[in-house]
DSSP file (Angstrom, degrees, kcal/mol; ACC not computed):
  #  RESIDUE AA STRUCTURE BP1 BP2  ACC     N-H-->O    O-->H-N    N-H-->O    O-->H-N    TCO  KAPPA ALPHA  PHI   PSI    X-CA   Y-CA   Z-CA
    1    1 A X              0   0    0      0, 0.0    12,-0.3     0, 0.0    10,-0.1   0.000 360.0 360.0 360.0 142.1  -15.3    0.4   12.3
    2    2 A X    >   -     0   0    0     10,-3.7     3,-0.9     1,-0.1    10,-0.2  -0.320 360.0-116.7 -83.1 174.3  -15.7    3.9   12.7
    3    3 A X  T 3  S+     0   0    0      1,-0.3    -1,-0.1     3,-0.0     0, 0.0   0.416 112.8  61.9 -95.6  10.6  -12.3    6.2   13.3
    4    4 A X  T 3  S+     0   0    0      8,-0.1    -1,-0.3     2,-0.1    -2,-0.0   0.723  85.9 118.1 -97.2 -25.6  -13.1    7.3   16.5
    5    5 A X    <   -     0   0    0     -3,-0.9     2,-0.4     7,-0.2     6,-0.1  -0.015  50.6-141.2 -52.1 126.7  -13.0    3.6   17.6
    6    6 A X    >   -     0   0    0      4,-0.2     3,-2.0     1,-0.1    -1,-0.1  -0.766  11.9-106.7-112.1 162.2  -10.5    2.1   20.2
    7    7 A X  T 3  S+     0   0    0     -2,-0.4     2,-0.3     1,-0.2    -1,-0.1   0.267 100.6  17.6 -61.4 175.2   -8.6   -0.4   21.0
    8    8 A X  T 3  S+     0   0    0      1,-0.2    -1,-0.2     0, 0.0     2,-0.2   0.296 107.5  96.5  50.5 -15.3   -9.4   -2.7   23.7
    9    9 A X  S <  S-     0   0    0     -3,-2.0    -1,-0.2    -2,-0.3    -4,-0.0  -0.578  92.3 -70.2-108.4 171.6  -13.0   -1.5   23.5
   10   10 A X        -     0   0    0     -2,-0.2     2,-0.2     1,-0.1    -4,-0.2  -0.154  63.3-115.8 -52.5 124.4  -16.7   -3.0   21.5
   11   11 A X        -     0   0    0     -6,-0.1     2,-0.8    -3,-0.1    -1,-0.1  -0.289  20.1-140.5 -50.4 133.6  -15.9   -2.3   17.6
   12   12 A X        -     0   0    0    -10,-0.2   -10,-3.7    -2,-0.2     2,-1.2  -0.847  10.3-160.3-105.6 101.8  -18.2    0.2   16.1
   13   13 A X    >   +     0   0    0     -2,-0.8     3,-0.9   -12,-0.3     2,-0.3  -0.675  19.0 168.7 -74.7  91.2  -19.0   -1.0   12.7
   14   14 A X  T 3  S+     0   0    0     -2,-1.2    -1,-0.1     1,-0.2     3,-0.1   0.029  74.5  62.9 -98.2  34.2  -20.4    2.4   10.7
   15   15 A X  T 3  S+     0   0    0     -2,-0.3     7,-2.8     1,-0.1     2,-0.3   0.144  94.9  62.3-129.2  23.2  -20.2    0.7    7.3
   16   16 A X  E <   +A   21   0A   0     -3,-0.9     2,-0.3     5,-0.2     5,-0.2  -0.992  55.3 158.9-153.2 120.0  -22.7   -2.1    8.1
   17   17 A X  E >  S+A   20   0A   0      3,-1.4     3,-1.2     1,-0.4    -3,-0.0  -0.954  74.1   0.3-157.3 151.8  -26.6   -1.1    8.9
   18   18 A X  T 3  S-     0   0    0     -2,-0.3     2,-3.9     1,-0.3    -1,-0.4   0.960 129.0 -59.3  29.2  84.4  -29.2   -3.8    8.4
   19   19 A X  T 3  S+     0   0    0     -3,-0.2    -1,-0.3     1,-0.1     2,-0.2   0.328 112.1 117.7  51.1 -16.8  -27.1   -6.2    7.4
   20   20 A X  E <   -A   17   0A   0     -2,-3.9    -3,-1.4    -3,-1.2     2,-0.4  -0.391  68.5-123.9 -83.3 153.6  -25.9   -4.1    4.3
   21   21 A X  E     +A   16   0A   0     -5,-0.2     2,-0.4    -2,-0.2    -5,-0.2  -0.601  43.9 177.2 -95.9 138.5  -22.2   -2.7    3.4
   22   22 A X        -     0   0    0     -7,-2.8     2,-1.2    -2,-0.4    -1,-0.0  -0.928  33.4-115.2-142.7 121.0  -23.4    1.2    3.2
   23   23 A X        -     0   0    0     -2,-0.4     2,-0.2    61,-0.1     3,-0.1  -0.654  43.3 -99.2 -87.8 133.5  -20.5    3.8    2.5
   24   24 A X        -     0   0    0     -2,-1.2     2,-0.3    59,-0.4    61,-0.1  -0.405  27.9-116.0 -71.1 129.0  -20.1    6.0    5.4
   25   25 A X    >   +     0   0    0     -2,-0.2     3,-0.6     1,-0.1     4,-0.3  -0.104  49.2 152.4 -50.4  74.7  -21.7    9.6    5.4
   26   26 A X  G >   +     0   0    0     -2,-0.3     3,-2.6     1,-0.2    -1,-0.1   0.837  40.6 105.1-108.9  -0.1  -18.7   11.9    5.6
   27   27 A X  G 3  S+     0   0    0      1,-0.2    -1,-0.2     3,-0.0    -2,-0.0   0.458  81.5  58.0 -48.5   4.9  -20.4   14.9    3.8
   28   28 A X  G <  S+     0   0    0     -3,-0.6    -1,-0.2     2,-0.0     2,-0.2   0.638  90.2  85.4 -85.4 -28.9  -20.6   16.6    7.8
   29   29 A X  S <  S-     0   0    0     -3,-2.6     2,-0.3    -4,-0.3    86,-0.1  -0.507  78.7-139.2 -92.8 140.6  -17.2   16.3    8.2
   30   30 A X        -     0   0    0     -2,-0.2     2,-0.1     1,-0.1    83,-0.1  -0.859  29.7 -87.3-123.7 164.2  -14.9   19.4    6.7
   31   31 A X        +     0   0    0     -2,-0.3     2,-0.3    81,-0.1    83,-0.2  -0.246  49.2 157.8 -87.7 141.0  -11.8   19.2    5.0
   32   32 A X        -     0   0    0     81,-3.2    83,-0.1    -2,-0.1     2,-0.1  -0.979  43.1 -86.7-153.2 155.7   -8.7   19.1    6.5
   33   33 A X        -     0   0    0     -2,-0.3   130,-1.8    79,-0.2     2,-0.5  -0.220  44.3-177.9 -70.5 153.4   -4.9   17.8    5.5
   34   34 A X  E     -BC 111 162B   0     77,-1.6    77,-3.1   128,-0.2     2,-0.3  -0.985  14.9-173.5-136.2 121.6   -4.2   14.4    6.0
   35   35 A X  E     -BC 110 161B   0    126,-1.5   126,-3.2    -2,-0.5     2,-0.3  -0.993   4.8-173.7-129.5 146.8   -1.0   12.2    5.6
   36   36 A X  E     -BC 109 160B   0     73,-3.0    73,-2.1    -2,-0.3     2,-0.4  -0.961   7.9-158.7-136.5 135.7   -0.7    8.1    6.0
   37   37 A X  E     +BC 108 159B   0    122,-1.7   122,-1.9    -2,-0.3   121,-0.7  -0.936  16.6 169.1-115.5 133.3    2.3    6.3    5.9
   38   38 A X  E     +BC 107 157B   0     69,-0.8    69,-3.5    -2,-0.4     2,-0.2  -0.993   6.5 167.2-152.1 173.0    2.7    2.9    5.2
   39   39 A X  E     +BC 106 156B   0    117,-1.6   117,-4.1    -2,-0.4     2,-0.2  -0.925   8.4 173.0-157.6 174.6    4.8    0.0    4.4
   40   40 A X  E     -B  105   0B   0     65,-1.3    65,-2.7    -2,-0.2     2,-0.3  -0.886  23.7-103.1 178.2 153.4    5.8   -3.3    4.0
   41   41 A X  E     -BC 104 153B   0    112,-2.1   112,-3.2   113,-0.4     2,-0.2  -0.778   6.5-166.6 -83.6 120.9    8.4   -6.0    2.8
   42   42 A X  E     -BC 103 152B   0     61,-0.8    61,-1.9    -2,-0.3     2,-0.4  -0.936  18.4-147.3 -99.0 160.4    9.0   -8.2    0.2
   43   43 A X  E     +B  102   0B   0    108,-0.7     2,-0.4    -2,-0.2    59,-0.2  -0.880  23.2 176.8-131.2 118.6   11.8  -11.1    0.8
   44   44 A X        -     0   0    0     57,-1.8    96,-0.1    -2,-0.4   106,-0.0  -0.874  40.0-100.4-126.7 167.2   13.8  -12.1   -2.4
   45   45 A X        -     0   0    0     -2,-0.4     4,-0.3    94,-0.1    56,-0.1  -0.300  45.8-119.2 -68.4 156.2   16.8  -14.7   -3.0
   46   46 A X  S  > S+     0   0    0      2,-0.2     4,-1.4     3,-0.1     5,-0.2   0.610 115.3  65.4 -73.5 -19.9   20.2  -12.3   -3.2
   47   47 A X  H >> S+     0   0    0      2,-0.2     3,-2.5     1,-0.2     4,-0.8   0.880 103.1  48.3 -67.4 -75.6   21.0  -13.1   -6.4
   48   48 A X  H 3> S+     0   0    0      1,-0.4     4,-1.0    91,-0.3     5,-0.3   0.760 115.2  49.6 -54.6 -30.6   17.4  -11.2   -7.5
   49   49 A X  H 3> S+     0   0    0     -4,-0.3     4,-2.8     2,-0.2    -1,-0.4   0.980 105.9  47.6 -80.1 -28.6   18.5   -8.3   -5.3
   50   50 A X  H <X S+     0   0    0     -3,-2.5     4,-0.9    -4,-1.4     5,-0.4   0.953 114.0  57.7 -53.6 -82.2   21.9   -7.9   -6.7
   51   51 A X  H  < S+     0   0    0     -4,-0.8     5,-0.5     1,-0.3     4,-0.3   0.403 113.7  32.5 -21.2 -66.8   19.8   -8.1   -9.9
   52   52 A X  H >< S+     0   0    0     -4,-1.0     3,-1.7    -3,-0.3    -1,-0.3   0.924 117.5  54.0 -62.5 -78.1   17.5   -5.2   -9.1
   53   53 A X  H 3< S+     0   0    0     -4,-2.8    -2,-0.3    -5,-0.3    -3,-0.2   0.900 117.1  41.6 -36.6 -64.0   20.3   -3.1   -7.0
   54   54 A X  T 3< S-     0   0    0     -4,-0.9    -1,-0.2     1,-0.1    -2,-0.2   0.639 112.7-117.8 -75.4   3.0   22.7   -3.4  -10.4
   55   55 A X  S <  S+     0   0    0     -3,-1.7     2,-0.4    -5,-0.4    -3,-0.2   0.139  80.8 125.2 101.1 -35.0   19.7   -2.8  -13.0
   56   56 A X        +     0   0    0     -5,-0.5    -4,-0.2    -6,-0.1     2,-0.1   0.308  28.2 132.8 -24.9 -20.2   20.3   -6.3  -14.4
   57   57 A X    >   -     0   0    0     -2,-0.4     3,-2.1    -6,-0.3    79,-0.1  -0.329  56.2-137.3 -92.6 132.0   16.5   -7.3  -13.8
   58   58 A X  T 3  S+     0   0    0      1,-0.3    -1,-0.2    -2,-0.1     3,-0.1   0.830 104.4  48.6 -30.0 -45.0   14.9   -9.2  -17.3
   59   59 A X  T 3  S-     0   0    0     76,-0.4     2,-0.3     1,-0.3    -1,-0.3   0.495 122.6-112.0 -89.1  -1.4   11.7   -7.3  -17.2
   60   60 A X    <   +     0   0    0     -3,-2.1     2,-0.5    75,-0.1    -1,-0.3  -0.550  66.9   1.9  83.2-152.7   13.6   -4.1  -16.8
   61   61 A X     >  -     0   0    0     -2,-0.3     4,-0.8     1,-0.1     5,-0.1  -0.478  62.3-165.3 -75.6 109.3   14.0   -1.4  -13.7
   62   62 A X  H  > S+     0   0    0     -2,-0.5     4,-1.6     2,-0.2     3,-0.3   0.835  74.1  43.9 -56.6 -50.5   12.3   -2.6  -11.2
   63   63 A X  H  4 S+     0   0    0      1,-0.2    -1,-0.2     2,-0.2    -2,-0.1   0.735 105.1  62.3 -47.0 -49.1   11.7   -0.3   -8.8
   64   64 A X  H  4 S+     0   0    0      1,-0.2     4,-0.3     2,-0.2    -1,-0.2   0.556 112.6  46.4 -78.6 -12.8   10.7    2.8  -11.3
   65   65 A X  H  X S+     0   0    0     -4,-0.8     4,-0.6    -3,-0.3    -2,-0.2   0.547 107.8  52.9 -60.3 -32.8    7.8    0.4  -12.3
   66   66 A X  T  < S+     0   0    0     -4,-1.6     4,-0.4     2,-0.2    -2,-0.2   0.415 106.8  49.5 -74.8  -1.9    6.9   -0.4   -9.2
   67   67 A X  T  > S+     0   0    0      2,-0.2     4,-1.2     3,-0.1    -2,-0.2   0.821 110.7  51.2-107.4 -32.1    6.6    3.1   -8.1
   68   68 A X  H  > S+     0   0    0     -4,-0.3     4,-2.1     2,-0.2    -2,-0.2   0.780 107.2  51.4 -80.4 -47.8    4.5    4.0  -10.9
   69   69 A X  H  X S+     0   0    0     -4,-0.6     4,-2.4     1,-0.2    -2,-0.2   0.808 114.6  47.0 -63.5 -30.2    2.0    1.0  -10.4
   70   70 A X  H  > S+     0   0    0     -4,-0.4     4,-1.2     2,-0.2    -2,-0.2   0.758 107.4  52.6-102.7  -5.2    1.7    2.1   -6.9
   71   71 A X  H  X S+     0   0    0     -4,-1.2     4,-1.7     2,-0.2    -2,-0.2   0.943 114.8  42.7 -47.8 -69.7    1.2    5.7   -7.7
   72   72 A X  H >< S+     0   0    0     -4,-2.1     3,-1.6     2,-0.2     4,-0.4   0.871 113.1  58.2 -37.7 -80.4   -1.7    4.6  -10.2
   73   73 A X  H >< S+     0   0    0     -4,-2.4     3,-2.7     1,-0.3    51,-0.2   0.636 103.2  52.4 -33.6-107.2   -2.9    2.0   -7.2
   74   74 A X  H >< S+     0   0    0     -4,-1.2     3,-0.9     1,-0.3     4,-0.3   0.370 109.3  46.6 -49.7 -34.2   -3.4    4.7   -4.7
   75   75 A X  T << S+     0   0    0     -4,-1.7    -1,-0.3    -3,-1.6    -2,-0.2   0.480 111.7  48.6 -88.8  21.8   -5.5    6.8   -6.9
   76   76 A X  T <> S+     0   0    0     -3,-2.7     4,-0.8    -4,-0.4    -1,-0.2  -0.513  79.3 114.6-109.3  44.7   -7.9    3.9   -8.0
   77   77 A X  H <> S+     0   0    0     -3,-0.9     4,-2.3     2,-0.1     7,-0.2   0.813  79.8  43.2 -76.8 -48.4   -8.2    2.9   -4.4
   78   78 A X  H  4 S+     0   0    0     -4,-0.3     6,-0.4     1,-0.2     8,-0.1   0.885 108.2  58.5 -48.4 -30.3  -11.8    3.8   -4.4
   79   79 A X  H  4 S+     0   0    0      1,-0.2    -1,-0.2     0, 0.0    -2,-0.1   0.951 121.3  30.4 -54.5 -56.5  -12.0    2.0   -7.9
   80   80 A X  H  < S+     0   0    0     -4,-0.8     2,-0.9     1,-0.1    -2,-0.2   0.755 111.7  59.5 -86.1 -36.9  -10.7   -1.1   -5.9
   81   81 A X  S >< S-     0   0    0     -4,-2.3     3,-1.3     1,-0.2    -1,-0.1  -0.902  79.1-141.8-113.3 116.4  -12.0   -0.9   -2.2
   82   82 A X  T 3  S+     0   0    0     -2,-0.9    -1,-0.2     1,-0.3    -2,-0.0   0.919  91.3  36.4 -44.3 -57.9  -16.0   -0.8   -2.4
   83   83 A X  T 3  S+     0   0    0     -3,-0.1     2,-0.5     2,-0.0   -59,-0.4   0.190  80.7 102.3-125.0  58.3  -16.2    1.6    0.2
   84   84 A X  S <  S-     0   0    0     -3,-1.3    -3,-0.1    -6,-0.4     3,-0.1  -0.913  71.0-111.6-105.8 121.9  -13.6    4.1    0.5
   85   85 A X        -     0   0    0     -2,-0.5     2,-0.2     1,-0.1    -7,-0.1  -0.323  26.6-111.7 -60.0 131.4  -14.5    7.8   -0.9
   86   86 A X        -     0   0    0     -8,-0.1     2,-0.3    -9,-0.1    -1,-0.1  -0.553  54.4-175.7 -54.6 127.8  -12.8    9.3   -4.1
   87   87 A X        -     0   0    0     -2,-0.2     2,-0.6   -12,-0.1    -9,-0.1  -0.976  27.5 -98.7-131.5 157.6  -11.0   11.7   -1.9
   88   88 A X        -     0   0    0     -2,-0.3    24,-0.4     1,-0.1     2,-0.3  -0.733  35.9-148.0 -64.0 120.9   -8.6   14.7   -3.4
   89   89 A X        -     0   0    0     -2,-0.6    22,-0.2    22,-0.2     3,-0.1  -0.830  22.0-173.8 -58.9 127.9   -5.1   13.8   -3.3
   90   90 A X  S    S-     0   0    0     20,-5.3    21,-0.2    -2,-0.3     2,-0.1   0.142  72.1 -27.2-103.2  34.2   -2.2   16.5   -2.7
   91   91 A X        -     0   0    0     19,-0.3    19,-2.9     2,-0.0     2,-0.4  -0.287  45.5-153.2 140.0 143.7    0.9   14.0   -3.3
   92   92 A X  B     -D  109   0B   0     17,-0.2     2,-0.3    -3,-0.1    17,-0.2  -0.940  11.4-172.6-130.6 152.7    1.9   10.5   -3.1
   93   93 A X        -     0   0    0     15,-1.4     2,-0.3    -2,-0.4    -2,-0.0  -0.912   2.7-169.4-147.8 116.0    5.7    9.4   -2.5
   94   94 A X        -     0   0    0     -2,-0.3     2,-0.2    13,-0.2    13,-0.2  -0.884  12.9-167.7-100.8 146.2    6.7    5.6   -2.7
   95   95 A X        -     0   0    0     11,-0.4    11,-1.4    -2,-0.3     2,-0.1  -0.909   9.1-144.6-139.5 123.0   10.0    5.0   -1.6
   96   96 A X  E     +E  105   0B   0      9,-0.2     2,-0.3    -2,-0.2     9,-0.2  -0.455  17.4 175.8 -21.5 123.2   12.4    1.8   -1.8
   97   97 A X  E     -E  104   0B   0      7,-1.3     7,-2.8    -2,-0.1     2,-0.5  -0.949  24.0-133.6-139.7 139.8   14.8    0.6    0.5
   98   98 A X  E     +E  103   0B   0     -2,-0.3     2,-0.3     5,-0.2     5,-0.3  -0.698  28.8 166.3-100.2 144.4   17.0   -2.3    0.7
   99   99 A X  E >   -E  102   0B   0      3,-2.1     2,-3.8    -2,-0.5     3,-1.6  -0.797  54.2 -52.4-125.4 161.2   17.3   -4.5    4.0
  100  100 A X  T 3  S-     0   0    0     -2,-0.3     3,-0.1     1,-0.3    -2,-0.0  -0.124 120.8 -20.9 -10.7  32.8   18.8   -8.0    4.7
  101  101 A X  T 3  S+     0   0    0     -2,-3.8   -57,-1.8     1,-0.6    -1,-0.3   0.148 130.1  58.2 141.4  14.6   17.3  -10.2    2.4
  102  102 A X  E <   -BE  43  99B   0     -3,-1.6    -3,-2.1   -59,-0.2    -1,-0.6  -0.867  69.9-124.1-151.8 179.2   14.1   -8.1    1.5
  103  103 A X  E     -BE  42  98B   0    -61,-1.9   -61,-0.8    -5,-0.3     2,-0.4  -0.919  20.4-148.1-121.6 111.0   13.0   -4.4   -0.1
  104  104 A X  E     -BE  41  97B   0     -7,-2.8    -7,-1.3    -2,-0.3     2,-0.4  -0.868   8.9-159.7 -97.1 141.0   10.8   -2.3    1.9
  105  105 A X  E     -BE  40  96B   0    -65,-2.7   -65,-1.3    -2,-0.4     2,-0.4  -0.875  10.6-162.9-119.8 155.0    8.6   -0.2   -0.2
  106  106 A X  E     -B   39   0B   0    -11,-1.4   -11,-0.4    -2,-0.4     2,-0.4  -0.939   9.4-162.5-119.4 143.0    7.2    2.7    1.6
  107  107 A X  E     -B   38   0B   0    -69,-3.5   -69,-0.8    -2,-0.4     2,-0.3  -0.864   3.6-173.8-116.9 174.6    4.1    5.2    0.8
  108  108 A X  E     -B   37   0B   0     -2,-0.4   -15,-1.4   -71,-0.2     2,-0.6  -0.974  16.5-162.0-154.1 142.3    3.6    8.4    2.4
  109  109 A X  E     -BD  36  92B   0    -73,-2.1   -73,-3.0    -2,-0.3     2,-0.5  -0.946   7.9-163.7-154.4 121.8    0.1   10.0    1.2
  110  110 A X  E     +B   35   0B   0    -19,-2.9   -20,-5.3    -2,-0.6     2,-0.3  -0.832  15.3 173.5-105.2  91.8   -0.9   13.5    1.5
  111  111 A X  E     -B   34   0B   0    -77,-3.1   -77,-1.6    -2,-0.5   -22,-0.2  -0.891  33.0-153.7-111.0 145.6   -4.7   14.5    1.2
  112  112 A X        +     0   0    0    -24,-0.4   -79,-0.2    -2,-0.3   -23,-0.1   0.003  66.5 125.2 -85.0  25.3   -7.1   17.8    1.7
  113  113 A X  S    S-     0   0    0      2,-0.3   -81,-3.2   -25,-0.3   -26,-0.1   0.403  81.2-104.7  11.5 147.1  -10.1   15.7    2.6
  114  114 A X  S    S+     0   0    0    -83,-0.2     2,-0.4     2,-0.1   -84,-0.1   0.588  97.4  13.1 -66.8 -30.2  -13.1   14.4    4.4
  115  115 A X  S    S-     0   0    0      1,-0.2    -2,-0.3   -83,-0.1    -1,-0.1  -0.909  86.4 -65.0-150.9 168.6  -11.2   11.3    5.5
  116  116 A X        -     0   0    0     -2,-0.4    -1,-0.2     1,-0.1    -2,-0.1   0.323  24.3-151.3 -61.9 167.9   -8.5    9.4    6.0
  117  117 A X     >  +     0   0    0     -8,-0.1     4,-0.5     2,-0.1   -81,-0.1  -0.247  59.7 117.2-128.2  46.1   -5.9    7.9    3.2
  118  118 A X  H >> S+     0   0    0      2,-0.2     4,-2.2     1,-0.2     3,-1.3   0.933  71.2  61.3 -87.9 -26.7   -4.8    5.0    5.0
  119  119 A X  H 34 S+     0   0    0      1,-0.4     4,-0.4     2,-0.2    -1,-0.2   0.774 105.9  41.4 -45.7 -37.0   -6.3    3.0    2.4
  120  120 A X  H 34 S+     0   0    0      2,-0.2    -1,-0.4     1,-0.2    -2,-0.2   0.143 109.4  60.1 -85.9  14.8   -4.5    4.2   -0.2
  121  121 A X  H XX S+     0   0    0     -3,-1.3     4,-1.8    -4,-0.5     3,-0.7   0.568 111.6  38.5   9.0 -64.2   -1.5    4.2    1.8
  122  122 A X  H 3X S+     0   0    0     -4,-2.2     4,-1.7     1,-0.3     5,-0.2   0.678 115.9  55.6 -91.3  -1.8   -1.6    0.4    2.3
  123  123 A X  H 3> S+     0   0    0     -4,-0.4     4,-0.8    -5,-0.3    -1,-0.3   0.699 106.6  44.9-104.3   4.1   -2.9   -0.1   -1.1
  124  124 A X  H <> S+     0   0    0     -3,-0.7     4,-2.0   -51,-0.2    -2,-0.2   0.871 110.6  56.9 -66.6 -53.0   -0.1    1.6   -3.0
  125  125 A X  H >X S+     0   0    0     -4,-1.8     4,-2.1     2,-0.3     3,-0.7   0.914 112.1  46.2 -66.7 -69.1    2.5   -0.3   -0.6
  126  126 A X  H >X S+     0   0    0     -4,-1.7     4,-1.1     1,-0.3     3,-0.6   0.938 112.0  43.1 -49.5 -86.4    0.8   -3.4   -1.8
  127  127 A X  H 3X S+     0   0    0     -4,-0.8     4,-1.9    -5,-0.2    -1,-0.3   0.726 111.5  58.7 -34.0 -31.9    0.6   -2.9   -5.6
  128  128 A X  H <X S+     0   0    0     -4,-2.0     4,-1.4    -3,-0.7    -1,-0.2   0.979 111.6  40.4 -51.9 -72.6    4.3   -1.5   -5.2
  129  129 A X  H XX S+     0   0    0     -4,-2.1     4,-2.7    -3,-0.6     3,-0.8   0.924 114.7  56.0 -45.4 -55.0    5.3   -5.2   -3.6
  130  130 A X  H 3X S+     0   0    0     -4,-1.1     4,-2.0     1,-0.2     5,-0.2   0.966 107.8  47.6 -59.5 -71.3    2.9   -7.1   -6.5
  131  131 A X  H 3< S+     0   0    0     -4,-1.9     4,-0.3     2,-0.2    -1,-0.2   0.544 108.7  52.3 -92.3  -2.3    4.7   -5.5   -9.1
  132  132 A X  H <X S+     0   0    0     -4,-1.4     4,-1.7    -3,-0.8     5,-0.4   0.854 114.8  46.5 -64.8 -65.9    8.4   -6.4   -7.6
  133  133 A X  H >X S+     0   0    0     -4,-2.7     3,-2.0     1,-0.2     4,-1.3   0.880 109.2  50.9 -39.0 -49.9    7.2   -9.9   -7.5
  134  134 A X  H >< S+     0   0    0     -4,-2.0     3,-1.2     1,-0.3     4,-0.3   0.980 115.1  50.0 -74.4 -51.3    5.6   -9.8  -11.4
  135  135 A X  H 34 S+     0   0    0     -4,-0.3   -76,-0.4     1,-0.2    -1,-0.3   0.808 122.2  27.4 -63.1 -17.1    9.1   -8.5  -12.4
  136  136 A X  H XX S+     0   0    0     -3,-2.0     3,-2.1    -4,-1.7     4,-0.6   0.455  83.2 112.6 -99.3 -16.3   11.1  -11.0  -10.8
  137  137 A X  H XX S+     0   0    0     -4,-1.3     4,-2.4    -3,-1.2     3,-1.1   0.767  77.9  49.1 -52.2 -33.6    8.9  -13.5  -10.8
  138  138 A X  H 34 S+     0   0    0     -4,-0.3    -1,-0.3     1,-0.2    -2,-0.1   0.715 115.3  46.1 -58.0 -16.2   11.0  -15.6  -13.3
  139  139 A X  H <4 S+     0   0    0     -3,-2.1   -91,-0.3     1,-0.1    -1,-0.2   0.540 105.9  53.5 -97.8  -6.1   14.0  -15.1  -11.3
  140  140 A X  H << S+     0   0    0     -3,-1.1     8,-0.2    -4,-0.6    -2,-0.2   0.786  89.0 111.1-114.6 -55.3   12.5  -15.9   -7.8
  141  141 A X     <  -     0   0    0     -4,-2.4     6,-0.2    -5,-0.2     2,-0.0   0.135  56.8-142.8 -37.2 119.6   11.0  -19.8   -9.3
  142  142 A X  B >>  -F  146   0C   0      4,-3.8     3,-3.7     1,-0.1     4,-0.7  -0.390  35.4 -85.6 -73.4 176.9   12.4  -22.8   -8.1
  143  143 A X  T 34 S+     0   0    0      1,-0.2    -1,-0.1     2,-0.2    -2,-0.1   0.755 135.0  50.2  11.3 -67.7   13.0  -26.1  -10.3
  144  144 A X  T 34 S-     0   0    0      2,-0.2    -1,-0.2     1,-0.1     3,-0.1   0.718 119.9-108.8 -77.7 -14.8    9.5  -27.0   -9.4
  145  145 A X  T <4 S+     0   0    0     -3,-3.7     2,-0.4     1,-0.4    -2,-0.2   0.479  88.4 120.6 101.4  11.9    7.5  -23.1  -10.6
  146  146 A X  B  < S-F  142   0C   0     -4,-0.7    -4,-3.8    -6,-0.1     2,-1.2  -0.898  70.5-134.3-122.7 153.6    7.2  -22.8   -7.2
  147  147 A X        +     0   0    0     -2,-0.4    -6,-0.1    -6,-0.2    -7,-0.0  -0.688  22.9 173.4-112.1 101.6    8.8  -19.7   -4.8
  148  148 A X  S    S+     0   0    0     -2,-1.2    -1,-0.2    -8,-0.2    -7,-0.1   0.808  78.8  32.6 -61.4 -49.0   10.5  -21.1   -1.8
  149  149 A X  S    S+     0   0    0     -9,-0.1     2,-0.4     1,-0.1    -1,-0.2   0.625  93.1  97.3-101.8 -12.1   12.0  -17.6   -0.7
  150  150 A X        +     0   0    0   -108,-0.1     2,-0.2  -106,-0.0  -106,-0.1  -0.817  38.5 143.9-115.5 130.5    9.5  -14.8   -1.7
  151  151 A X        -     0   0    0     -2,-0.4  -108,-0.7  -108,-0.1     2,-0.4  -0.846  39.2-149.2-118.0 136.3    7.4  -13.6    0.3
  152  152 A X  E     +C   42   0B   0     -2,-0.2  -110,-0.2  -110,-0.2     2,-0.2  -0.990  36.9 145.1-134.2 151.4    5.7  -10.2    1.1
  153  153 A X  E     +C   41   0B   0   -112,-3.2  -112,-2.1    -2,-0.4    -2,-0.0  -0.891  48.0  60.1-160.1 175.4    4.6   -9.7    5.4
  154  154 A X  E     +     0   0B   0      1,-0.3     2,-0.9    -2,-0.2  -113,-0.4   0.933  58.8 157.9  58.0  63.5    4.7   -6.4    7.6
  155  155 A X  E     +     0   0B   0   -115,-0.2    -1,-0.3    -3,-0.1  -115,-0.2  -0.934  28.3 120.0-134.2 113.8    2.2   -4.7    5.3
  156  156 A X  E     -C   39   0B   0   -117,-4.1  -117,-1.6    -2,-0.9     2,-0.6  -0.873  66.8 -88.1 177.9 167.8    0.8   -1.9    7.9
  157  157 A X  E     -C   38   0B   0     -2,-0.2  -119,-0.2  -119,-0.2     3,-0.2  -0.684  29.2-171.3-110.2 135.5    0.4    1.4    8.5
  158  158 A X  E     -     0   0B   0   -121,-0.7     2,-0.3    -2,-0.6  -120,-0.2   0.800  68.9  -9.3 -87.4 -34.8    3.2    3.4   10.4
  159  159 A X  E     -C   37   0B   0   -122,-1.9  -122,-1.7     2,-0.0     2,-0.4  -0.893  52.6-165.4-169.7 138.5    1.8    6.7   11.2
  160  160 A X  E     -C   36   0B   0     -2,-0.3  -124,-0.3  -124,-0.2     2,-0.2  -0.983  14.1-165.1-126.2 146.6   -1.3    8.5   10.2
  161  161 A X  E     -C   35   0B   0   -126,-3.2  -126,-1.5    -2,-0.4     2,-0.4  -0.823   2.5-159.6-124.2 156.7   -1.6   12.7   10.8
  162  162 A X  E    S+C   34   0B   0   -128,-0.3  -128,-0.2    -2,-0.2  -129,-0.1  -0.865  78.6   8.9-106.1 127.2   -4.8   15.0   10.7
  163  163 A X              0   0    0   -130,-1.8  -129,-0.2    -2,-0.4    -1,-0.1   0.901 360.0 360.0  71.4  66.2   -4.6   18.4   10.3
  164  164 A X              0   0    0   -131,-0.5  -130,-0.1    -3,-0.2    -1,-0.0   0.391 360.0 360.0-126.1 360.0   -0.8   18.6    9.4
């Protein structure tokens, strides 16, 4: 859908002409700063946060691994999403928080650009969450190999700026 498109009204798909997936034309467009925030939750047993809060965690510090994977993840979002522009980035910040039975990881993504970063926003915030789970994962399995409590949901993006 193109980025002028709004809600309640007909989608404008500008990434689809004849029937083909076409990356969109933004060489018109001039560069200007851009920041996207997003987040999202994963939901672990308390023991595996205690675990993570004291350092305790098998696989080692969770958090400083996860922030690193999702650094890397936001600049191989083009790599990963077919049609999203290699775009310059001026700074990425993942941030950790702990809530009631889950972690919120946050991104906050700064570009001088043609286009938007919310892709890399929401794909750092994911790879951030993927790589809690892969450290915990031993720790989160029930009996059966299977994970009863963990979950990751609320994955969206909280506030996007142009020309800030």
């Amino acid at each position: 859908m193109s980025e002028s498109g709004e809600h309640g009204k007909t989608p404008v798909f500008t990434h689809i002409e004849n029937d083909r997936a076409q990356m969109v034309d933004i060489s018109a467009k001039s560069e200007v700063t851009r920041e996207a925030v997003a987040s999202g939750r994963i939901y672990l047993r308390s023991e595996t946060l205690r675990a993570i809060r004291e350092g305790t965690a098998v696989k080692g510090n969770v958090l400083a691994t996860a922030r690193v994977a999702a650094t890397l993840a936001v600049k191989d979002t083009p790599r990963l999403i077919p049609m999203c522009h290699p775009i310059p980035l001026g700074g990425i910040t993942i941030d950790f928080e702990e809530g009631d039975g889950y972690i919120e990881a946050t991104a906050r993504v700064r570009s001088y650009g043609r286009t938007g970063v919310e892709m890399e926003a929401l794909t750092g915030v994911s790879v951030a969450l993927l790589t809690v789970w892969d450290m915990v994962k031993s720790a989160e399995k029930d009996e059966n190999g299977q994970y009863p409590v963990t979950r990751m949901d609320a994955i969206r993006v909280v506030e996007k700026r142009k020309g800030v």
